[in-house]
N, C-alpha and C positions, 0 to 999 in steps of 0.2 A: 696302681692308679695311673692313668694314662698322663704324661704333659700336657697340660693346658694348651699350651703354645704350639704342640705336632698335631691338633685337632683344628686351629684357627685358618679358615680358608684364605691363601695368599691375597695379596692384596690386587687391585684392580689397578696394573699400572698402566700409562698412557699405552705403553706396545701392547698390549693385553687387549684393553680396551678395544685399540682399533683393531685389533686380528678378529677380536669376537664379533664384533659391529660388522665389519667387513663381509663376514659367513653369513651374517645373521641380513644385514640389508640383499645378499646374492641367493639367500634361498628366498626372500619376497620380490625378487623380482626387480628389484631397484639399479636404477643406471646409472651407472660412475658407482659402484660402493666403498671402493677403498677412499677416491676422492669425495664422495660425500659425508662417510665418517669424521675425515681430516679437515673437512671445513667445519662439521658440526663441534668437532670436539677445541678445536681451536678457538673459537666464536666463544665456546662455554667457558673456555680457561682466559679468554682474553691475549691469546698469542696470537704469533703466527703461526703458519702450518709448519715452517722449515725448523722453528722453536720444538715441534712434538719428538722432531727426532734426535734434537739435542738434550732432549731432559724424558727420555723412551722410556727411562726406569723407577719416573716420579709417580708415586701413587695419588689417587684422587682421592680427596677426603669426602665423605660423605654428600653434601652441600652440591659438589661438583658432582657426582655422581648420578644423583637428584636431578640436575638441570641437563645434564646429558643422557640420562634416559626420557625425560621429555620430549627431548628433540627427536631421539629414535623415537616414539612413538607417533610423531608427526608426522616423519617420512615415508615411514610405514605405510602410512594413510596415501602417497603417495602427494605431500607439499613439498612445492617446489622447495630446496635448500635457501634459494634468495628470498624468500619471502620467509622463511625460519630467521635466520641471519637479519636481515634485514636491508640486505642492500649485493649489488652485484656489480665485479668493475666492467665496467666499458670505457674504453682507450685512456685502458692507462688510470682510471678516475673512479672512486669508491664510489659507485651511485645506490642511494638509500630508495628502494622499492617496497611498496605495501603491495595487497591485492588488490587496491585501486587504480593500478599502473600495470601495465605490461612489462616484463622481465628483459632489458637489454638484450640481443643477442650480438655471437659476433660477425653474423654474415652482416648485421647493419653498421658496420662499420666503415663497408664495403660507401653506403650511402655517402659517410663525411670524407672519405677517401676519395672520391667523387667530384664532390663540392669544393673540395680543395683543390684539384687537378685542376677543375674545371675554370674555377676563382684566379688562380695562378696565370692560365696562360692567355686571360685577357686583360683589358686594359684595369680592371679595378674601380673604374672611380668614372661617375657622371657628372659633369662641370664641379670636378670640386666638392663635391659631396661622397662621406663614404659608403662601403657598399653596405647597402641595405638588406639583411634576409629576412625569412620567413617560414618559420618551423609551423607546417599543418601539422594537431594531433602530436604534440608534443609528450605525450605520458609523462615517465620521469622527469623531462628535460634532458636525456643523453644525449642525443644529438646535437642539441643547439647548446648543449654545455662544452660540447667536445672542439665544435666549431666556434663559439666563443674563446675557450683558450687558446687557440692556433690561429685565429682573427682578430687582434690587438685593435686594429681601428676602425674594424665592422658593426655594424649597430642592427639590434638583433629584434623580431616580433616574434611571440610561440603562440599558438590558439591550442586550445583542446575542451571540447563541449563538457569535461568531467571538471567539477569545482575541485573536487580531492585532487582529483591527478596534478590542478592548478599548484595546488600549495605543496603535493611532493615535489614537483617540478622548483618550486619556488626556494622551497628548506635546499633541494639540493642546490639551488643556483644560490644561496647566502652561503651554500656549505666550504664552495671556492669561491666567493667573493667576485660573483660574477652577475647577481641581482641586478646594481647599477645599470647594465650596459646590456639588457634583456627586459624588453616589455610584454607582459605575460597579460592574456585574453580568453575569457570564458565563451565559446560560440564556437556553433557547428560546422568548422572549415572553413568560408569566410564573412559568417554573419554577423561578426561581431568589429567587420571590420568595411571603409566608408569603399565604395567602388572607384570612388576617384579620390586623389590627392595621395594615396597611399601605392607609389611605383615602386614594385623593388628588383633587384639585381637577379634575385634567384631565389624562387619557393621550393621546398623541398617537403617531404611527407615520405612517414613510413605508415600508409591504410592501410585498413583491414583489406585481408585481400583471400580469404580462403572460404570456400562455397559452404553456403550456412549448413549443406546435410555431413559436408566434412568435418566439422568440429568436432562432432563428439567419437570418432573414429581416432582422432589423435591420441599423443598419449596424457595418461590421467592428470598428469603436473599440468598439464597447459589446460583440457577440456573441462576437469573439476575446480582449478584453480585460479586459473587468470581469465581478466576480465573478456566478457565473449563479445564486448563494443567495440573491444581494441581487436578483434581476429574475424569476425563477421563481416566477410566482402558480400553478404545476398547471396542470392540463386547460382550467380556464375561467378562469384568473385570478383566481380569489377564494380561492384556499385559503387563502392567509395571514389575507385581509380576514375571512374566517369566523370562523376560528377567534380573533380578536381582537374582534369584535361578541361571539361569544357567551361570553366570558370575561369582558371588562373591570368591566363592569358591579357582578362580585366585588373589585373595589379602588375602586371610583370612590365618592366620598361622593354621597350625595343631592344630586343638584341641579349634578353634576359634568357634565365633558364629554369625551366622547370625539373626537377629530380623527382621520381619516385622511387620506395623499391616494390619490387613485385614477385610472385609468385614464378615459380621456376619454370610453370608451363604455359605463362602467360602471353609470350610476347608476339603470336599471332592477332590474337585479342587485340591489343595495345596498339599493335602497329593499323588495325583497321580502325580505333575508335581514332586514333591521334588522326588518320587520314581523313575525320570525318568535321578538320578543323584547319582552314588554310591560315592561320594565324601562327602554325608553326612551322618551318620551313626545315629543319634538320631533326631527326632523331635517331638515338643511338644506342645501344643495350651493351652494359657494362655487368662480365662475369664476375664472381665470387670466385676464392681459392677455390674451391669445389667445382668450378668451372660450370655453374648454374648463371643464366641470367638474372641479375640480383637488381639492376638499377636501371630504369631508362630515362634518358635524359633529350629534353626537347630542346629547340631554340625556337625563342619567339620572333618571326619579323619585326 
């Protein structure tokens, strides 16, 4: 009669796990599979990822086992891991994302790197008042969270026409205790806001900006999954970027600055629509690591 115990299938330990996961996300076709493993399986144990290789030979009880075959059948499906998880960092900062938000990236990072430059090597301040911004189309709130904790005495507006997106924007700005010192507005870009009385330092926006027959050509994480309000620039990708050139200019003080980011093959576009607006006297296109035009940035007379 055989041992009980030489017939029981070894156990499924964390190294195990992600080896199989690993093979198994690479024959479906999945991008990042060793690292999307090790986020899923982390997220289900409640570590960190650099935890899985200090404890490589702990087995998963049941329960775990359960919640992380879940998740692999989720990604499967081809959902984004941050929207599994529930949240994704951007500079530095655990930002909590649904499918009612757009997923951070990190060429937008490129945007507050930007903003900062830009903030830095001017004067700062209008008679004594501090600097004022204004996040178009805020989703998450990653932007104006990230320039929020690196802008101590700046005072901050976000607009985004999605309610939900409002209130992830909002959980994450209570998340760093950064609510206070951000006023948060439901309206399409700037209708929710007065044309006069409201001047600011510098508006900044990451719009849709990819040609509506382009979206479902991407890949499935983004074209089946996030939202297609936040990625839908219209026919030629600029509907959003238009209509914010030719508005902003009505909130921006003299000598303010407009930021977008934009599409990497946009900046012929851009440069004709900006010239169809003497209200802005400088513009400048700022690369991504990747060495893509990622940002351009106006000045207002």
């Amino acid at each position: 009669m055989p041992n009980p115990k030489q017939t029981e299938a070894p156990p499924w330990t964390i190294l195990n796990i992600l080896k199989w996961t690993t093979s198994y996300f690479t024959s479906h076709n999945v991008e990042n599979p060793r690292a999307s493993a090790e986020i899923l399986l982390a997220h289900v144990l409640g570590v960190k990822r650099i935890d899985l290789y200090i404890r490589y030979d702990q087995p998963l009880i049941p329960a775990e086992l359960s919640r992380f075959k879940a998740t692999i059948r989720r990604r499967v499906r081809r959902e984004p891991v941050a929207y599994i998880v529930g949240e994704r960092e951007f500079w530095s900062m655990p930002i909590a994302v649904t499918p009612d938000v757009l997923i951070p990236r990190p060429e937008t990072e490129c945007l507050v790197e930007t903003a900062l430059a830009t903030l830095s090597s001017g004067p700062g301040e209008h008679q004594g008042a501090p600097t004022g911004i204004l996040e178009l189309g805020t989703g998450s709130g990653a932007v104006v969270l990230a320039l929020a904790a690196e802008l101590k005495k700046a005072v901050f507006t976000a607009t985004d026409r999605s309610l939900r997106a409002i209130a992830v924007a909002r959980r994450n700005a209570r998340r760093f205790s950064l609510e206070p010192r951000i006023r948060f507005f439901c309206g399409d870009w700037f209708a929710c806001l007065r044309p006069q009385g409201l001047h600011f330092d510098m508006i900044l926006s990451n719009p849709p900006y990819i040609p509506t027959a382009e979206i479902d050509r991407l890949q499935p994480e983004v074209a089946r999954y996030e939202p297609r309000g936040a990625l839908d620039g219209g026919a030629d990708g600029l509907t959003s970027i238009r209509a914010i050139i030719g508005r902003a200019h009505h909130y921006l003080r003299s000598g303010g600055y407009l930021l977008l980011e934009i599409g990497y093959d946009q900046k012929a576009d851009i440069e004709s629509l900006a010239g169809e607006h003497s209200t802005y006297v400088q513009l400048d296109f700022i690369r991504d690591y990747s060495g893509h035009d990622r940002v351009v940035r106006l000045l207002r007379k």
